[in-house]
LOZA-159165 format. One record per residue (C-alpha): residue in one letter; y, x, z negated. Coordinates in steps of 0.02 Angstrom, whole numbers, plus 50000, padded with zeros to 5 digits. Example, Ala and Ser with C-alpha at 12.3 -4.5 7.8 and 13.67 -1.06 7.14 Angstrom:
BEGIN
A497755061549610/S499475068449643/
This chain:
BEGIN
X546475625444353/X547505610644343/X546915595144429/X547975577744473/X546925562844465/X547735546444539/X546805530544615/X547125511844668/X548755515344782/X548195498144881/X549435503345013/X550175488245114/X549795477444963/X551005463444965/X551425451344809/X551335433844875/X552595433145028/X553635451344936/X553135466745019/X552975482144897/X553055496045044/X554615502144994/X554165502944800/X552565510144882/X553625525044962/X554735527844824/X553165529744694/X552205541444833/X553785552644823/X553595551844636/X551755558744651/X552065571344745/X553735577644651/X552445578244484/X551135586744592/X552345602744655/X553085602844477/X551555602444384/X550965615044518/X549435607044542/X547895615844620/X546795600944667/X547215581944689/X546055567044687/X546215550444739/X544785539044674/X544725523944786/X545705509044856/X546975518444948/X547365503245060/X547325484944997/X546265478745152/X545195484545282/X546475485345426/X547935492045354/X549695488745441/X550325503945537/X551655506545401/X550465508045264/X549265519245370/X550915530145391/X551315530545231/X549565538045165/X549395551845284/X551215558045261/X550955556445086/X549135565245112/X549965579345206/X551275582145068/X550235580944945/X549245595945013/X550595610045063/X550115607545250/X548545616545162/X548755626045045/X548005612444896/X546615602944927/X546665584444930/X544985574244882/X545265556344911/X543675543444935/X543625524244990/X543545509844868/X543135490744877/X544605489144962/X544405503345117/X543435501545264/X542355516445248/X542305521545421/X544295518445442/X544455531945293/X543065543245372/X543845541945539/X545225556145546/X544295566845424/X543775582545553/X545775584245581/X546285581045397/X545315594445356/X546345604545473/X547835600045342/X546675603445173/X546155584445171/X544475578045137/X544075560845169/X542465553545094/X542045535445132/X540135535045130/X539145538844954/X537895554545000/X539275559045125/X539055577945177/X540555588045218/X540025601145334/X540625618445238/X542325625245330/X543825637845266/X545545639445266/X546785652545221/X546955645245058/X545265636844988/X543585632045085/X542215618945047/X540775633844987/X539375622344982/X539055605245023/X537545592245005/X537265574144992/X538725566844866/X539115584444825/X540445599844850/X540835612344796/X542665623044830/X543475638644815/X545395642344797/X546105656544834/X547005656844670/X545925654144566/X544325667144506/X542925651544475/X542245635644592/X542935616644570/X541235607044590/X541235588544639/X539925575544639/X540745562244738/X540225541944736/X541295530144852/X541125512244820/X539825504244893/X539335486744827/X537605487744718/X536245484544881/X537185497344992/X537165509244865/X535375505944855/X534925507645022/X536245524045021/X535315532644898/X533585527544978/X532925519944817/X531825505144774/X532835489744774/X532185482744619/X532555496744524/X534085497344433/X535865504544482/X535955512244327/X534365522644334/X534575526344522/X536385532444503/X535635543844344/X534505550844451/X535315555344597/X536765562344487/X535855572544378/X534655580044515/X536225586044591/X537245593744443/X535845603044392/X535555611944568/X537185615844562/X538265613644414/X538175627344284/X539315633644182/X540175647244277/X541045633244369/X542335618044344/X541095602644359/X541895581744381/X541345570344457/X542475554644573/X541845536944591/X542465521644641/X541295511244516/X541595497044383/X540915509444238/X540965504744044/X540475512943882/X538695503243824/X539235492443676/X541065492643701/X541925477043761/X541965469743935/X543375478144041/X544365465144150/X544555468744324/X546025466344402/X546995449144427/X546785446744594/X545645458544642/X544075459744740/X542845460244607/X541605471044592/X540675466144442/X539615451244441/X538855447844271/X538135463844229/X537315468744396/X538525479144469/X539175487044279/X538815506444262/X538685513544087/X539545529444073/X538085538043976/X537285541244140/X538565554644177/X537655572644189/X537925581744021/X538865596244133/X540165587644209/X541845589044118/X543025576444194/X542555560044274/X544085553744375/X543865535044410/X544555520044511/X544395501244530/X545175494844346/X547175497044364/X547715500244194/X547515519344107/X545935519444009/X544835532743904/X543165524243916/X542425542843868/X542685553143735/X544105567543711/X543005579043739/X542435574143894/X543565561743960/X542985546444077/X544685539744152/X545465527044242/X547145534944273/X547815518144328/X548615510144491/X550455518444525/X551355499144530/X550985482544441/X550025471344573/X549685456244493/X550585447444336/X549195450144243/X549675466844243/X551635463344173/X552175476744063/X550935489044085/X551545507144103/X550705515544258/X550255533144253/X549515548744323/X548215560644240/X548515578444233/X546805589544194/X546735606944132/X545135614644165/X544055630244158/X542145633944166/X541075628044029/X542485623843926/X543285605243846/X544675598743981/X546245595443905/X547305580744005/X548895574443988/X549455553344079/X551305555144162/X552115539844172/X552615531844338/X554505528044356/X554565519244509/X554215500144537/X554925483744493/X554345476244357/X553345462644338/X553795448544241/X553095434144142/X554335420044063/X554265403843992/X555825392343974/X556225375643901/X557735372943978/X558405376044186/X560155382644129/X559315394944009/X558175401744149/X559405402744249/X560315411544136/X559145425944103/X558845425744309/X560585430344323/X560635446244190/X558845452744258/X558855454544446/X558245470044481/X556085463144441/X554985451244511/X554555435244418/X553045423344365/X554375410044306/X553615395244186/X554685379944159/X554245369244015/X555225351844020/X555035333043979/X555365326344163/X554805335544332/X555975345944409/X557015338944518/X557645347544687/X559205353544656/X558435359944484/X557475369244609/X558645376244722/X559645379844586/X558275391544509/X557895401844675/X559695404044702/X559915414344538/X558845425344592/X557815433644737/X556155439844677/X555475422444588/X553575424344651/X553045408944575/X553885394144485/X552545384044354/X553385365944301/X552485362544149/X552825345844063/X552955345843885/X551985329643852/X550035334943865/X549685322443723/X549405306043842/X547705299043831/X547555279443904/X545765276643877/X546405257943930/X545465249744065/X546845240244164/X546385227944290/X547355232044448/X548335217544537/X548605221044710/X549615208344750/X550995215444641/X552295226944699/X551775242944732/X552915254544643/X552335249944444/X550535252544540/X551135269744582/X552025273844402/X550565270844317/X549445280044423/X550475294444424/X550795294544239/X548765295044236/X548605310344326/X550065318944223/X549615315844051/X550655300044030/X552005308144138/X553165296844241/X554015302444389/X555495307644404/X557055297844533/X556825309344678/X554955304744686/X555135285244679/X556535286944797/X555335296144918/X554135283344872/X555095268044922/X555725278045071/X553715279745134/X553575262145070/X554765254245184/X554465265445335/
C-alpha cells in the first residue's frame, strides 16, 4: 500500500500585503501530479488546511478542487483533519457529500464516521477517533486512529477525562485502548494528529514564525513515546519543516508545509512523504521535494547600490531586505530600493553605530532653539544616531507651521 502524507497547506495564507494563491495552485497541481504518478492508494492531510477560520472563497475553491482531484472522483481515499488553524465545524461541514467523492473530513477529536461504501473502498468500521478502510485493491485494512487539534482543555473535555490529569497520560490512554481493540497485525495501523509532539529528551522544536502557537511552556508538548507500540506510521502536522522525530523503524513525521510562509523558514526545502506499507511489517518512506513556490529570502547589505544590485539579478523571490548604513535612509534611497524590485516584503534600516552610550545628564534649556533640542534627543533614542536632512527639513517644516 502506498500512502501520501502532506499537512500545513494554510490555504489563503498571505505574506504581509503578497498573496500566495497562485503559488498555492501551482504547488496543489504539483501534489496531485506526484500522487497519480506515485499511484498512490491513500492520501492524508494532517491539519491546517486553511490559514484562518473563514477562508476567502478562492481558497475554499482551491481545497475542494484539489480534494476532488486528489481522490479520482473516488476511486482513492482522501483523509484530511482540521488543525489550529481550521474551524472545525467549517471542515466538518461538507463532509456527508465529500464522502460521496471518497473524502473524509474530520474536524472534531473522537469524531465518528458513520461506516459507508463505494465502488472502490468503504470505511469497515468506525469508533470514537478511529477507522478503519478497505480498498478494493488491496487484500488487507488501512487502520487510522485520528486526533484533530484541539487546544489542551478541549481535548480534555473531548476525551471526557479529569482535567487535572495530564495530556500526556490521557492521550496514552485513549490511544492505546483503541489500537488494541482494533489494531493487530493483519492490518496497516498509523495514526494522524494535528499535535505539537517531541521525542522526550531531544531538543525543543520551534514552531513556526508566525504561527499560532500551540505550545505554551510544556503544557500543550506531547512526547511521542505515547504512540501505541502497533501503529507503524504517525503522519503529523503543525511544525512546517520535514522532520523524523521517530525512529526509522517506525517513523514519526512532519512531512512539512508545501511553501515557505514566514522568513524564518528561508531556504528550507518543502516536501511530501511517500509511505510504503504492509501488515505487521517496518514502513519504508521516501520525502519528494516540492518545486513550486517563490523563495524566500533573507539579505543583509551595507550599501543601497549593492542591494539594489542583487534586487535587479534576483526577481523572481520574495525578500526580508536588511540595510546596514551609517546615516538613515533617505527617501529616494527608498524609492529607489522598491523600484528594483516587486516582492520586497520588508525593508530593516539598521544603523551601523550601536556603540553610543551618553550616560551624560544634560540640563535641558528650553529657551534655546528647538532643533539642537531635537538632534540630541533623537541621537538618544538611536544609539548616538543623528538624523538625517530629510528629517530636520520635515522638522523645521512642522516647526514653522
Amino acid at each position: 500500500m502506498k500512502i501520501l502524507h502532506t499537512a500545513d497547506w494554510h490555504l489563503g495564507k498571505r505574506l504581509d500585503r503578497f498573496s500566495r494563491l497562485e503559488e498555492q495552485i501551482l504547488v496543489m497541481d504539483e501534489i496531485v501530479q506526484i500522487a497519480d504518478e506515485q499511484k498512490i492508494d491513500l492520501v492524508l492531510i494532517a491539519g491546517d488546511l486553511f490559514d484562518n477560520f473563514n477562508p476567502g472563497v478562492e481558497a475554499v475553491e482551491l481545497f475542494y478542487k484539489t480534494l476532488k482531484r486528489l481522490s479520482l472522483n473516488g476511486k482513492r481515499p482522501v483523509i484530511a483533519i482540521s488543525g489550529n488553524h481550521d474551524s472545525p465545524n467549517f471542515i466538518d461541514a461538507p463532509d456527508p457529500l465529500a464522502r460521496e467523492c471518497g473524502i473524509i473530513l474530520i474536524g472534531h477529536p473522537k469524531a465518528v464516521i458513520q461506516p459507508f461504501k463505494l465502488d472502490f473502498f468503504e470505511v469497515s468500521q468506525s469508533a470514537e477517533g478511529f477507522i478503519e478502510l478497505k480498498l478494493k485493491n488491496q487484500d488487507d485494512p488501512v487502520r487510522i486512529i485520528h486526533t484533530p487539534y484541539a487546544n489542551e482543555i478541549r481535548l480534555k473535555e473531548y476525551f471526557g477525562e479529569n482535567k487535572e490529569a495530564e495530556l500526556n497520560q490521557i492521550l496514552d490512554d485513549s490511544w492505546k485502548k483503541t489500537a488494541d481493540e482494533f489494531c493487530d497485525d493483519k492490518g496497516v495501523n498509523l495514526l494522524i494528529a494535528h499535535l505539537y509532539m517531541n521525542k522526550r529528551g531531544a531538543a525543543i522544536l520551534e514552531e513556526p514564525e508566525g504561527e499560532k502557537p500551540i505550545k505554551i511552556g510544556n503544557a500543550d508538548l506531547i512526547w511521542s513515546e505515547i504512540i501505541p507500540f502497533q501503529i507503524q506510521y504517525t503522519a503529523l502536522g503543525h511544525l512546517h519543516g520535514f522532520q523524523n522525530i521517530g525512529t526509522a523503524e517506525k517513523p514519526v513525521i512532519y512531512s512539512s508545509s508545501p511553501l515557505c510562509y514566514s522568513f524564518s523558514e528561508a531556504g528550507q526545502t518543502k516536501y511530501v512523504t511517500i509511505i510504503e506499507a504492509e501488515p505487521n511489517k517496518e514502513v519504508s518512506y521516501e520525502k519528494i521535494a516540492l518545486k513550486n513556490g517563490k523563495k524566500l529570502i533573507r539579505k543583509t547589505f551595507n550599501s543601497v547600490e549593492n542591494s539594489v544590485e542583487w534586487l535587479i539579478e534576483n526577481p523572481n523571490c520574495l525578500i526580508e531586505l536588511t540595510l546596514e548604513s551609517d546615516t538613515f535612509l533617505k527617501a529616494e534611497e527608498r524609492k529607489l530600493i522598491y523600484q528594483s524590485h516587486t516582492g520586497i516584503v520588508h525593508l530593516i534600516p539598521k544603523l551601523k553605530n550601536q556603540d553610543f552610550i551618553d550616560d551624560e545628564v544634560k540640563e535641558i534649556n528650553l529657551s534655546q532653539d528647538p532643533l539642537p533640542l531635537f538632534i540630541d534627543y533623537f541621537k538618544s533614542k538611536n544609539n548616538g544616531q543623528a538624523p538625517n536632512e530629510d528629517l530636520i527639513n520635515l522638522f523645521k517644516e512642522i516647526e514653522n507651521y
